[in-house]
Every structure is written in C-alpha cells, then in structure tokens.
DRENBA-662110 format. One record per residue (C-alpha): residue number from 1; residue in three letters; x, y, z. Coordinates in nm, 4 decimals. Layout:
REM residues N
  resi  resn        px        py        pz
   NUM   ala         X         Y         Z
...
This chain:
REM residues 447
  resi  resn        px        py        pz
     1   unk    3.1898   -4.4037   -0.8094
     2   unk    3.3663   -4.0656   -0.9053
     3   unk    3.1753   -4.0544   -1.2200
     4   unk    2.8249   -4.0708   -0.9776
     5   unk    2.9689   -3.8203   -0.7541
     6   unk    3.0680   -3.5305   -1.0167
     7   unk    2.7045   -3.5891   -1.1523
     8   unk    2.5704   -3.5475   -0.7899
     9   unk    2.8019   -3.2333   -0.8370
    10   unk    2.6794   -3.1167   -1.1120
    11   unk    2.2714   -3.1446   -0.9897
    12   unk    2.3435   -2.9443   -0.6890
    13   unk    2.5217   -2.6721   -0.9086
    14   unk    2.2216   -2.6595   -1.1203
    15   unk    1.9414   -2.6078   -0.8558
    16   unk    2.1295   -2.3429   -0.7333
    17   unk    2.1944   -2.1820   -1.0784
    18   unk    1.8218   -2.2368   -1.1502
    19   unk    1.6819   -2.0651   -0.7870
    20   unk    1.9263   -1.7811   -0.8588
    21   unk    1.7768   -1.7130   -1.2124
    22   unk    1.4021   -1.7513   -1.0710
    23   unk    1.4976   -1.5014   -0.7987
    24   unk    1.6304   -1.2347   -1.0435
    25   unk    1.2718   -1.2883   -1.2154
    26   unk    1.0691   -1.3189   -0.9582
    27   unk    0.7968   -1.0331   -0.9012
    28   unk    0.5821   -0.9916   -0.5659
    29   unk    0.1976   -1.0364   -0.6072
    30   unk   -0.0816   -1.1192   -0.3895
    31   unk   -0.4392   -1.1332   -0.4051
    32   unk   -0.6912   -1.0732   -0.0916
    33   unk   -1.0452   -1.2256   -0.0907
    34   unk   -1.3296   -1.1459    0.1036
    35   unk   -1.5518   -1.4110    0.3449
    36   unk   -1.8231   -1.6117    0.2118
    37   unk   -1.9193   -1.7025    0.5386
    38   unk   -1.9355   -1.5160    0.8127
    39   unk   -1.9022   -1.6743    1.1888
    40   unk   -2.1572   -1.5345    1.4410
    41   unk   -1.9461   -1.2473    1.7131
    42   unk   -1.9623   -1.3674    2.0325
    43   unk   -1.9313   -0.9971    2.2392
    44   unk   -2.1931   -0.9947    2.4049
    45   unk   -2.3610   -0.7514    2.2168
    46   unk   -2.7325   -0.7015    2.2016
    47   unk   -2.8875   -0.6130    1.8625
    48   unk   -3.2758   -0.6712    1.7780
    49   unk   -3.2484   -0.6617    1.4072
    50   unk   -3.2446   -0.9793    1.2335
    51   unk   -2.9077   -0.9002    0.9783
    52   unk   -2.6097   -0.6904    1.1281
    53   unk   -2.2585   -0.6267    0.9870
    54   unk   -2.0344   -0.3899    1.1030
    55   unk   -1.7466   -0.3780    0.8676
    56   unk   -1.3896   -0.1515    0.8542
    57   unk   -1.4995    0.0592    0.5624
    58   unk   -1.1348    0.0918    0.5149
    59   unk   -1.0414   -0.3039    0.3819
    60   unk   -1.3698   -0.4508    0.4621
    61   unk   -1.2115   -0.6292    0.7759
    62   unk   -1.5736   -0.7768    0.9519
    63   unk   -1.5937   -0.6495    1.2902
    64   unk   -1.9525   -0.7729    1.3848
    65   unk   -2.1575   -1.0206    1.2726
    66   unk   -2.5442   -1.1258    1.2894
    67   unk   -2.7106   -1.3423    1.0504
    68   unk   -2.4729   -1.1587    0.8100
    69   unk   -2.5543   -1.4056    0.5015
    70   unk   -2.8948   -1.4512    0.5789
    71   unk   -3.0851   -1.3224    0.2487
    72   unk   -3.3392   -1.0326    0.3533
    73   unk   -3.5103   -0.7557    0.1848
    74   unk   -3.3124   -0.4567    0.1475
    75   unk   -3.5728   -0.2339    0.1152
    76   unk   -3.4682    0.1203   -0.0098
    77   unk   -3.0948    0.0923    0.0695
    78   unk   -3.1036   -0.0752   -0.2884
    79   unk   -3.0797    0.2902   -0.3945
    80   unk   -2.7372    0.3081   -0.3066
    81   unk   -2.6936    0.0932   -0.5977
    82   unk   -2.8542    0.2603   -0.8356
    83   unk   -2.7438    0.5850   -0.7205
    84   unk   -2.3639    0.4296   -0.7818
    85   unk   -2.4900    0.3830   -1.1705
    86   unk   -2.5731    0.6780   -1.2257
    87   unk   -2.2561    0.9047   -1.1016
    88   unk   -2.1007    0.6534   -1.3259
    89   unk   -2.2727    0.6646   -1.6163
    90   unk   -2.4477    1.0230   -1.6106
    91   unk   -2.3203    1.4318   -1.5961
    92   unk   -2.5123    1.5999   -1.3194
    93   unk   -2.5920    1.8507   -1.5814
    94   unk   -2.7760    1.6608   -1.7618
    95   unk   -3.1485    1.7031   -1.8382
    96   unk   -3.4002    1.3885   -1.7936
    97   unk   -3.7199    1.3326   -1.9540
    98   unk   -3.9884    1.2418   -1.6805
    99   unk   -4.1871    0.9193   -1.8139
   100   unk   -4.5861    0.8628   -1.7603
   101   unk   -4.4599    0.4818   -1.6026
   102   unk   -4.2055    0.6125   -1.4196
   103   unk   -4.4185    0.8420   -1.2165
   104   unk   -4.7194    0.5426   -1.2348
   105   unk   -4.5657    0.2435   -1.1342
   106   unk   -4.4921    0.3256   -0.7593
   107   unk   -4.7473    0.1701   -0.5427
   108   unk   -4.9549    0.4261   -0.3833
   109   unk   -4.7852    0.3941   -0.0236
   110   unk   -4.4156    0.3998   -0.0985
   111   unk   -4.2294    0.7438   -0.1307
   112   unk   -4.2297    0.9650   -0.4207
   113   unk   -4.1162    1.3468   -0.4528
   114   unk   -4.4073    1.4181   -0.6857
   115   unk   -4.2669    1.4051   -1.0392
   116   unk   -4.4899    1.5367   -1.3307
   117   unk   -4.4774    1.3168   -1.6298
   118   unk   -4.3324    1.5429   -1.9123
   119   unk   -4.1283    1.7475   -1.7334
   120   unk   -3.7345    1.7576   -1.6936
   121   unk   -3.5356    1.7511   -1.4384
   122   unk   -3.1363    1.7580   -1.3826
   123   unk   -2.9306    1.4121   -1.3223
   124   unk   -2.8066    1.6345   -0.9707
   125   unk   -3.1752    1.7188   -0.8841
   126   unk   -3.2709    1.3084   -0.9677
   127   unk   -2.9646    1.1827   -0.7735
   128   unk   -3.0612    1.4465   -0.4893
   129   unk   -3.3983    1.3123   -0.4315
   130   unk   -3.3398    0.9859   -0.5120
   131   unk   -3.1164    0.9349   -0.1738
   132   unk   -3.1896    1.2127    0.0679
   133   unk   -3.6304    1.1742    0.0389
   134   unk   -3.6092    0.8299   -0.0843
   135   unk   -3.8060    0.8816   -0.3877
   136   unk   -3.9104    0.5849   -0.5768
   137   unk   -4.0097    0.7848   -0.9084
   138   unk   -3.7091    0.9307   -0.9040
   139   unk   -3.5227    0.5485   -0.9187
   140   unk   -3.7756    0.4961   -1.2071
   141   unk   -3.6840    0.8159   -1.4017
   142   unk   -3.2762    0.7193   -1.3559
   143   unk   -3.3563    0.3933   -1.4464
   144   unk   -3.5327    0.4450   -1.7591
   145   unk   -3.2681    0.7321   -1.8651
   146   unk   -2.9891    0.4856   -1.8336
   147   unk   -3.0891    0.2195   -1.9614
   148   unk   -3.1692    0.3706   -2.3011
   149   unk   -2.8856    0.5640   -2.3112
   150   unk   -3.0338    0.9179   -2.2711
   151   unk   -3.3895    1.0612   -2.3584
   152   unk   -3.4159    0.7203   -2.6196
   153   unk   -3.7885    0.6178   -2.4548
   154   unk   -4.1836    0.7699   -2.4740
   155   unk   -4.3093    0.9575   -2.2507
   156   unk   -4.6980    0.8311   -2.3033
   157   unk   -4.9516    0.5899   -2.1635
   158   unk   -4.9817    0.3503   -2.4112
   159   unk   -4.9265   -0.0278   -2.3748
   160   unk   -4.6365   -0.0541   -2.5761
   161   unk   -4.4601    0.2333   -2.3774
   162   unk   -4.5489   -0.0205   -2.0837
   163   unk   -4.4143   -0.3062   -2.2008
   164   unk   -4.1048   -0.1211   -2.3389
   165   unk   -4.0671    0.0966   -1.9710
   166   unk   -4.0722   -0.2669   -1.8341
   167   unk   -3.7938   -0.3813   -2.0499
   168   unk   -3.5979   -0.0921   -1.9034
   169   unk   -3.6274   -0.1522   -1.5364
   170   unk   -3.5134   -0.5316   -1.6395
   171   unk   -3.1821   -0.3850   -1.8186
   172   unk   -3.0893   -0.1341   -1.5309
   173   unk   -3.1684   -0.4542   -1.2899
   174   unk   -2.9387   -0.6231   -1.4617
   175   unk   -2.6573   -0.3809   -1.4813
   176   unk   -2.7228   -0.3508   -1.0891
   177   unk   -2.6478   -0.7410   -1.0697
   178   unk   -2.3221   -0.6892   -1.2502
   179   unk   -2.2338   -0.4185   -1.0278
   180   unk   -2.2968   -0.5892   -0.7280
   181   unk   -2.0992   -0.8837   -0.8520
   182   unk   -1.8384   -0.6734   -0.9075
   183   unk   -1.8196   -0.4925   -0.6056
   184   unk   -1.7934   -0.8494   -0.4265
   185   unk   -2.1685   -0.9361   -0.3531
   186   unk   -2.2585   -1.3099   -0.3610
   187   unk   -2.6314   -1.3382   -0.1955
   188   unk   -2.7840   -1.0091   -0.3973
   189   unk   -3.0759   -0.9802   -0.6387
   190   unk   -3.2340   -0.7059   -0.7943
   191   unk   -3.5172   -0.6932   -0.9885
   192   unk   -3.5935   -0.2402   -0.9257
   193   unk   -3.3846    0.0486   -0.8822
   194   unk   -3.5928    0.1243   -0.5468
   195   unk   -3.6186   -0.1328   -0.3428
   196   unk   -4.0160   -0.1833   -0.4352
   197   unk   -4.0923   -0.5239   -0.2739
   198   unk   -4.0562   -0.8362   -0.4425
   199   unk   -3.9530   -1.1998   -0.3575
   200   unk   -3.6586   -1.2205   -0.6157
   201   unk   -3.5524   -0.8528   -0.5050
   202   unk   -3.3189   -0.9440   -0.2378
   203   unk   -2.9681   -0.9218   -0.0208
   204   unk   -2.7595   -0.9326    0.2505
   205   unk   -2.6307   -0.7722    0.5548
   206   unk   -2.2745   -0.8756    0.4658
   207   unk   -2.3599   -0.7703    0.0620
   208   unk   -2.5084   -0.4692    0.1388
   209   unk   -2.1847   -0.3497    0.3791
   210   unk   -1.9815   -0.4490    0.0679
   211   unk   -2.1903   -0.2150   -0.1115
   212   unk   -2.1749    0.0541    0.1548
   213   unk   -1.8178    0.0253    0.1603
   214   unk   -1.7591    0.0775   -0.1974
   215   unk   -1.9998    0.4166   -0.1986
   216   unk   -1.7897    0.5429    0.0862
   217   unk   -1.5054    0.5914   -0.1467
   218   unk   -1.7281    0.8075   -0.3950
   219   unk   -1.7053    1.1693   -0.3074
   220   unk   -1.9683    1.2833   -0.4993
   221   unk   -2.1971    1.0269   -0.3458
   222   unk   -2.1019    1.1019    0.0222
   223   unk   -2.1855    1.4616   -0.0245
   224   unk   -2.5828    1.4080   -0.0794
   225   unk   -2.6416    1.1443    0.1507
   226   unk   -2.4474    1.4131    0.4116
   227   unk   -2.7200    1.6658    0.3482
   228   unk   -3.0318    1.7392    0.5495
   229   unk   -3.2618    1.8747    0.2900
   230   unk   -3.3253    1.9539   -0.0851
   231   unk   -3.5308    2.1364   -0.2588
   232   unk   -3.6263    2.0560   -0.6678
   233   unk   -3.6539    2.3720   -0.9107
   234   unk   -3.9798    2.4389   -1.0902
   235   unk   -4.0165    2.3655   -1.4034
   236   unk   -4.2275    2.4128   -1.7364
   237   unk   -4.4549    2.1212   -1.6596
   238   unk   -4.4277    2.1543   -1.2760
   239   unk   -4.5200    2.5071   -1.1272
   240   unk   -4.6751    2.4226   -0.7676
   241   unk   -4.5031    2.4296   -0.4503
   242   unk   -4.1806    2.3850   -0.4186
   243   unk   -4.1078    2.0289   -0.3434
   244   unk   -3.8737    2.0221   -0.0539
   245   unk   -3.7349    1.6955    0.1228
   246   unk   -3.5608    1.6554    0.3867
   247   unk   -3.3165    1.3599    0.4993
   248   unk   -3.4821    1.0297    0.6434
   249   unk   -3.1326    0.9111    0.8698
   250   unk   -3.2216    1.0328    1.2006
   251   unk   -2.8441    0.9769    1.3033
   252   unk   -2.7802    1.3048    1.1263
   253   unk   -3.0134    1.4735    1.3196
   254   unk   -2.8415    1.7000    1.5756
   255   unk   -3.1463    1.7548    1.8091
   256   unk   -3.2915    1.4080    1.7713
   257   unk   -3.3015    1.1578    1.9688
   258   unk   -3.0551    0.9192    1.7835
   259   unk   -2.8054    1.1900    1.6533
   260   unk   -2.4263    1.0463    1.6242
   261   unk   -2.1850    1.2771    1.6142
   262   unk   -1.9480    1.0891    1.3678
   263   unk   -2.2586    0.9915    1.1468
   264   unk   -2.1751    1.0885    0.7442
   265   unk   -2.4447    0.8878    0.5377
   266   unk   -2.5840    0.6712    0.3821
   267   unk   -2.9506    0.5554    0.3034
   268   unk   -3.2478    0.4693    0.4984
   269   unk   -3.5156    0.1847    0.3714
   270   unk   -3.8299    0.0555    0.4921
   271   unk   -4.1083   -0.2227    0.3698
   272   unk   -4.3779   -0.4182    0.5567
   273   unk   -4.1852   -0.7477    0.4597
   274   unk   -3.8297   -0.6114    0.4597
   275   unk   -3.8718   -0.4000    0.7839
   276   unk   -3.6354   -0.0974    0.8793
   277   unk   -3.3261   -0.1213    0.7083
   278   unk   -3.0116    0.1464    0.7424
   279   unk   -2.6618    0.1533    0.6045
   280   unk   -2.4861    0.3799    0.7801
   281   unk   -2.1468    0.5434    0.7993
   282   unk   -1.9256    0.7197    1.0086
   283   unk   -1.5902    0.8296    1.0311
   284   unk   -1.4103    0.9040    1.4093
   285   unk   -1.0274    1.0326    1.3740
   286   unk   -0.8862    0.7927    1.1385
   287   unk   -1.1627    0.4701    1.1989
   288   unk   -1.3935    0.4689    0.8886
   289   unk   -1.7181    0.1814    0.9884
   290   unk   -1.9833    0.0811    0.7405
   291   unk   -2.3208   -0.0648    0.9740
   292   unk   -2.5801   -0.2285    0.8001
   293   unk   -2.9663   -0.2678    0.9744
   294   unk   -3.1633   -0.5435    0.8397
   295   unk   -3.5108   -0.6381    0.9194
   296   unk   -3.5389   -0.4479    1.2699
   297   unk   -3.8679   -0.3809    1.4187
   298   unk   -3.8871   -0.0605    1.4833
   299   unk   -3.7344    0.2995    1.3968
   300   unk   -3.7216    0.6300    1.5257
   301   unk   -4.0440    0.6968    1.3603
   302   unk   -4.2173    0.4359    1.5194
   303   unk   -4.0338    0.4008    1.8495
   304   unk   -4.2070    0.4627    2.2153
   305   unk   -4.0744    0.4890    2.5328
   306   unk   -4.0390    0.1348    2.5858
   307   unk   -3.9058    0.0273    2.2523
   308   unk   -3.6770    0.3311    2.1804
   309   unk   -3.3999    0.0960    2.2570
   310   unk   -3.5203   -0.1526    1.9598
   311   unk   -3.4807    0.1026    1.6780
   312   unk   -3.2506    0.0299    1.3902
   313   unk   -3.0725    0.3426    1.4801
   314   unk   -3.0383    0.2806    1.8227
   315   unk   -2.8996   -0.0970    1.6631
   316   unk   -2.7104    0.1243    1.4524
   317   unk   -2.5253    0.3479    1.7381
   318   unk   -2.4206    0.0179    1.9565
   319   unk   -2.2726   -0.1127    1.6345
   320   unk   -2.0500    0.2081    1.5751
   321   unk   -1.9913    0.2389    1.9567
   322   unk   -1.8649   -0.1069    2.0002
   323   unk   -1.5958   -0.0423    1.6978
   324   unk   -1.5004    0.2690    1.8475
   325   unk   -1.4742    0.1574    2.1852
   326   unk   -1.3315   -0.1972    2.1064
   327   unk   -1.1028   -0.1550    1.7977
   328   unk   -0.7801    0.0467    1.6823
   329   unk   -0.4904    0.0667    1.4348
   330   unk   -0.1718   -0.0794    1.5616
   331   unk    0.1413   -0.0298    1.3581
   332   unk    0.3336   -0.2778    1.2175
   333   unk    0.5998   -0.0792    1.0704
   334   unk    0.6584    0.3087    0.9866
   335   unk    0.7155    0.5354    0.6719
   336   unk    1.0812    0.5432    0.5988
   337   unk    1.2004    0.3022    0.8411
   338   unk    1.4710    0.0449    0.7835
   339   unk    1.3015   -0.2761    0.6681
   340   unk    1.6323   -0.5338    0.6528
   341   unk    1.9724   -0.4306    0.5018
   342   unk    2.1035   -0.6096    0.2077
   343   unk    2.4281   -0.6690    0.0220
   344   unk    2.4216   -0.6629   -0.3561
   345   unk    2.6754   -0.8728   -0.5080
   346   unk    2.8172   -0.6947   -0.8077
   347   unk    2.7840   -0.3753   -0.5842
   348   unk    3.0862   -0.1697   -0.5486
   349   unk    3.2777   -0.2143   -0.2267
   350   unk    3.1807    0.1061   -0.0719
   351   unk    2.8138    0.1333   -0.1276
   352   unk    2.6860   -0.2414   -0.1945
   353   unk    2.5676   -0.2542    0.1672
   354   unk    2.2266   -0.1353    0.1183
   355   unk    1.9133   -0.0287    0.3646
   356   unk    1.5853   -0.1290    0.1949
   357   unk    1.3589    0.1621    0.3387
   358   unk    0.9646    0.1779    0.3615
   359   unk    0.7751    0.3792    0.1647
   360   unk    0.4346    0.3497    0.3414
   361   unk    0.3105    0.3098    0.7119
   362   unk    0.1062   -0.0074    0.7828
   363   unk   -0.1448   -0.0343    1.0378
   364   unk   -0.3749   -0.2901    1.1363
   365   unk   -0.6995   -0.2789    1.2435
   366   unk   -0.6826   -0.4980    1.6037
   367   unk   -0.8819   -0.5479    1.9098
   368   unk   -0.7525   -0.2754    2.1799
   369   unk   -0.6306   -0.6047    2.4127
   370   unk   -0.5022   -0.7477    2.1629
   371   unk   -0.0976   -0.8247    2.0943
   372   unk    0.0199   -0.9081    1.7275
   373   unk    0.3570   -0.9835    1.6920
   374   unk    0.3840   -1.0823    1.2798
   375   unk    0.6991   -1.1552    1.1150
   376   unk    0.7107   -0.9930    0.7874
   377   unk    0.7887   -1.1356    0.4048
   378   unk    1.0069   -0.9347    0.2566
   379   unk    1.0540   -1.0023   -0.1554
   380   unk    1.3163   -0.8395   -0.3944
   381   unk    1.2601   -0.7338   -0.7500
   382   unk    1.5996   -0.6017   -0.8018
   383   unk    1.9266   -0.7828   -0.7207
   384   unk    2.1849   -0.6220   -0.8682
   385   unk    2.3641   -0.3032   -0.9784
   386   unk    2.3084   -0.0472   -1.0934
   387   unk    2.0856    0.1275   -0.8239
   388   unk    1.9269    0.4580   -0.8324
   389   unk    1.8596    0.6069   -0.4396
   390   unk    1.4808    0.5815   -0.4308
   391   unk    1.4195    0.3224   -0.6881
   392   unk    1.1691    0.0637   -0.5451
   393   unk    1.3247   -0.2867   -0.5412
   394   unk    1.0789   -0.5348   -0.3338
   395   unk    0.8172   -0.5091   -0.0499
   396   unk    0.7130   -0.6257    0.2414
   397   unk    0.3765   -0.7781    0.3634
   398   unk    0.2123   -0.8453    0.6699
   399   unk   -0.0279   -1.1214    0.6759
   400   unk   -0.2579   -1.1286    0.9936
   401   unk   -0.6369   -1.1971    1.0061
   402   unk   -0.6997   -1.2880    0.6780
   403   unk   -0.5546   -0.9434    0.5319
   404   unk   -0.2814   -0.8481    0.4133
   405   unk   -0.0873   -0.5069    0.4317
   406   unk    0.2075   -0.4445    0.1917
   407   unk    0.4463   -0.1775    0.1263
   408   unk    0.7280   -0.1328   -0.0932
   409   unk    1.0713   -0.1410   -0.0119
   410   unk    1.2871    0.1720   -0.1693
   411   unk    1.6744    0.1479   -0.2332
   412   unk    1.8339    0.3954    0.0308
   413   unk    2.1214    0.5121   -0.1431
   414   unk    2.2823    0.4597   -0.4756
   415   unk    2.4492    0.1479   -0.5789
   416   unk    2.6836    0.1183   -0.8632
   417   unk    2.7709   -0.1934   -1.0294
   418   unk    3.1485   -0.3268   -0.9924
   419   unk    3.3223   -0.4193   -1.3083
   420   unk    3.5235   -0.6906   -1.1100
   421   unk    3.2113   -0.8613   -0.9808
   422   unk    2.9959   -0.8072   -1.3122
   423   unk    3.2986   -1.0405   -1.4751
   424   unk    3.2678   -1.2878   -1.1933
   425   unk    2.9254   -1.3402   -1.2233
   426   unk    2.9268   -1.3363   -1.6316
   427   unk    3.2311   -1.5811   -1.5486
   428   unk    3.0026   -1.8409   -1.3491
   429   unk    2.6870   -1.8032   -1.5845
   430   unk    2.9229   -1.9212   -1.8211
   431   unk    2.9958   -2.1486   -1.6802
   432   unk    2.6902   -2.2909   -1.6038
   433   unk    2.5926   -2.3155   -1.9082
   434   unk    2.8607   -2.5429   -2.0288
   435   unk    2.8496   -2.7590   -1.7363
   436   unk    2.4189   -2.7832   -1.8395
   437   unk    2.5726   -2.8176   -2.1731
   438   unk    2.8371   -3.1026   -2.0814
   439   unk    2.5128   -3.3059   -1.9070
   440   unk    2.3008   -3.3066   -2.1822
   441   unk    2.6039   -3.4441   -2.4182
   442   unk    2.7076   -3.7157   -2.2057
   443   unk    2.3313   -3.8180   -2.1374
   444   unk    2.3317   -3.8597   -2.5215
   445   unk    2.5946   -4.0416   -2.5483
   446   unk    2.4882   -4.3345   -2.2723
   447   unk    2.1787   -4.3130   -2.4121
C-alpha cells in the first residue's frame, strides 16, 4: 500500500515538473481568420444595390452586410487589382511600349484614354489613367508589360501577335487570381485586367472590400485614386490634344451633389450586366471604412429627381454614415499601463516583484451602446532571471467578436537572478531527474 502511494507520489511530482518545463518553453501565437459567410445586418438600413459590405478598413471587422457573398460582376473596380500588380512589380519611371491589341481589343463602348499603338508611355502616366479615367487600354498596356516581363511582346497586327497578346491577358489573369487568394478572396475570378464583361470574370461584395482594404494600406495607390484629374504627356507617336481625364467618384466632388467630406478613393465601375459598382474609402478622425457598391441601379450620372436617392453613391454615403454614426473604438487597456504583477522565483529579494507593463494601446471597434467587459490572457515567455528593464517577456490578448487584439507585455524594471534560488531550483531539477530516473528502473525490474 506504501509502495502504491510513493508511486502516486512520484506521478504528481512529474506532471508538475513536466507543466513547469512546457511553461519555460512555451511561446504566445495566434492566428485570426476572416468570415466565409457573412450573416445579413439587421439595422434597419435601406440600400438598393444588390451586394453591400461595409468593412473596418483597419482589421476587416464587417460592419454591414447585404448579399455580401453573392457572386456579381465587378465591373471596373477589378482595376484595383491590377493597379496593386503593377506598384508591385513595376518603377513608375519606367517606359511602356503601347501594343496594336492592347489599344484594339476594348469594345467600342467601354472607356479608353486614347492610346496610340507604338507609342510609350510612363508606368506613373499608365497607373494614372488606369484608375482616375478608368481606361481599359491602359489595363491592356499594364497587362501585356507585366506579363512579359518588360517590352518582351510585338507591337503589330498580325495573328500571331493576337494569339500571343491573348496569352498575356491569361498570365496577368492569373497572377490577379493569386493575388486575390492571397489577399483573402474566396468567391473571385478574373479573366481581364479591366473589368471587360464576361461570365467567368467575377466577385464579391465581401472579396472586393478585402481587396479595398488591402489597397488602403498602399500609399502610393491612395494618392491617384485621391486626385481629380490627369493629364498624359505627348509623345513621338501621339501629338494631338492633350488627353486630360478627370476622376469618375463623384464622392470627391466638392460641389456635387454626392460629395463626402471624409471620401479618399478608390475606383468607380460600370457594365450593362454588372451595373454601378464603387469601392470607396474614407477616413473620419481615427475610423478608416472600406464600402463596396455592387449591382445598383443607378449613379450620379444617371440619377433624376426621383431616383437620386437610389444611386450607388448615395448607397455609398448611408453606408459610411451609419459606421460613423453607429460605431467607435473603446479601449481595452492603455500604453504603459500595469497589466498584472508577477514574482520571479530565482529573482533577488528586492526586485523579483515585477510589473509586466504594456507596450501598445488596444482598442476595439464596438457599437456606441454597446458594453464589453473581456477578461484578458495574459502569456509569459520569460520566467526567470536575469531581466533587463524593457525586455518584452509575454503579452496579452483580447478576444471579442471574432478578433483578436494583442500587445506585449515589457519587464518594468530590472531583475537579477539570486544565486541562492538558482541552486534551489538546479537542486529540484536534479532531482527530478533521478526520481524520473528511479521510475523507469524499478518499472524494469517488475517488468
């Protein structure tokens, strides 16, 4: 009976030795993930397009939904997309080679800025047109460039050109795909770098406000689709007027009818079968929204006195209103704020007491009515001494709504180790390990 109870002992002894050696190894890690499906908002909100998402541009947090994962035509917001290719894979300096196909292969009543074939044009002049007018020849010419690596392609009419320009457009559309599967999209397909109608050329509201939220964080991006106008040089080949655009996102308008105040970008679209399509952004004090527009009816082009209310951009506007209006960022804890207090053993008597201090404020994203009241995880990468004042040694994270906000936790002061309790805890992993040792040895020997 002794003999049963010293083993019993000896078991306990050993799940504690183990936890403490997993807690001395253990690391903090976490991984978010985004919704695959999306529940309808139930706000009482009025919208007439057939896909709307509002999202927090910030973590993506969904703040309105409408047939958000219903596939749709996106129309010319796919430029966004290819737009995102090039500042990735291009200089703005340099020079591309105008094709005859990519000036001949936009239909005849989509958008172009009038590209000569032959001529050559800066990757910042391309870029410029391609998202402020729209222009589908300028998708083609990107397109083409990239996809060959530089100048690599003809520039003449024959059929092989043809066949090889179409070979192009397939390997940009499928760098596209990749990039949309890597920004998070699930329910996207391109087959063009414009947005020129076709049944396998498709996307979502939710997608597309994935994609919006990802251009939001390029700088480079956000400053054309913030501009009103353009104008492209002359050039060798090209020597008429000067072929001046101006922006089609009436929300940047300041005199028009649908100007928003907080309005920054992004891209406009518009097809008989996809409708009029926006994503927009905006940015009011420290509240960054992404809205996306599917499949509405009407825009501010076509809108009358008794459908002005219809547009996409007046869709648009009750989106950004209602996350203004309805949401804000509550804090959960503060920058350099005590997060818990702990004592590490082999600390010296006088400073192992030890504040754990947060590096970061974290704020969530809540309904203005709304109370949270979240306990906090708190993990620890560091246990013992020595400890340097300012080294990070865990974090903490807030789970709430399906995101999660973390922080890490910084040492407050220093901590130096104590000889005394560095031999007492040598002592008992010595210990330990004989007593594991012991165990296995008499298991032998009854075996």
């Amino acid at each position: 009976m002794k003999t049963k109870t010293f083993y019993k002992l000896i078991n306990k002894i050993l799940i504690v030795f183990l936890i403490f050696s997993f807690a001395f190894g253990m690391r903090f890690s976490y991984a978010t993930s985004l919704p695959q499906e999306l529940s309808e908002n139930d706000t009482g909100l009025e919208l007439y397009a057939e896909g709307c998402v509002l999202l927090n541009a910030d973590n993506k947090k969904v703040l309105y939904n409408k047939n958000g994962n219903e596939r749709l035509y996106p129309a010319s917001v796919t430029k966004i997309v290819t737009a995102l290719l090039v500042l990735e894979k291009c200089n703005f300096n340099d020079m591309v080679n105008v094709s005859y196909y990519a000036v001949n292969s936009v239909p005849a009543t989509y958008t172009t800025i009038d590209l000569v074939p032959g001529e050559s044009l800066s990757v910042k002049d391309l870029i410029h047109v391609l998202m402020i007018a729209s222009a589908n020849d300028a998708a083609f010419v990107l397109a083409e460039y990239i996809a060959n690596n530089g100048n690599n392609y003809l520039l003449d009419s024959s059929a092989e050109t043809k066949s090889k320009f179409d070979e192009s457009i397939k390997t940009f559309a499928d760098m596209m795909n990749s990039k949309a599967k890597e920004i998070g999209c699930m329910n996207t397909n391109f087959v063009n770098p414009n947005g020129i109608h076709n049944e396998n050329h498709y996307s979502t509201a939710y997608d597309m406000a994935l994609i919006g939220c990802y251009a939001y964080t390029n700088a480079d991006l956000m400053s054309i689709v913030g501009k009103m106008s353009y104008s492209l040089p002359n050039t060798e080949t090209y020597t008429g007027d000067i072929r001046t655009c101006k922006s089609t996102n009436a929300l940047l308008y300041k005199n028009g009818n649908y100007y928003f105040p907080y309005a920054n970008g992004l891209k406009t679209g518009y097809t008989d079968p996809a409708g009029y399509c926006i994503v927009a952004s905006c940015k009011k004090d420290d509240l960054n929204l992404i809205a996306v527009i599917l499949n509405s009816k009407v825009s501010s082009y076509t809108q009358t006195e008794e459908n002005k209310n219809t547009t996409r951009e007046a869709d648009c506007i009750r989106l950004f209103n209602y996350g203004f209006n309805c949401y804000e960022y509550k804090n959960l804890i503060s920058a350099g704020s005590v997060a818990t207090t702990v004592n590490i053993i082999n600390g010296q008597k006088d400073s192992k007491s030890l504040d754990l201090i947060v590096k970061d404020e974290l704020s969530a994203l809540v309904l203005k009515d709304e109370m949270i009241d979240i306990t906090p995880k708190i993990t620890m990468s560091k246990f013992l001494a020595p400890i340097s004042k300012g080294e990070i040694i865990g974090k903490i994270t807030y789970s709430y709504d399906d995101k999660t906000y973390s922080s890490d936790l910084i040492a407050s002061h220093d901590v130096s180790s104590s000889s005394y309790a560095n031999l007492i805890i040598a002592l008992l992993v010595v210990f330990l390990v004989l007593l594991v040792l012991v165990i296995i040895i008499s298991k032998k020997k009854r075996k």
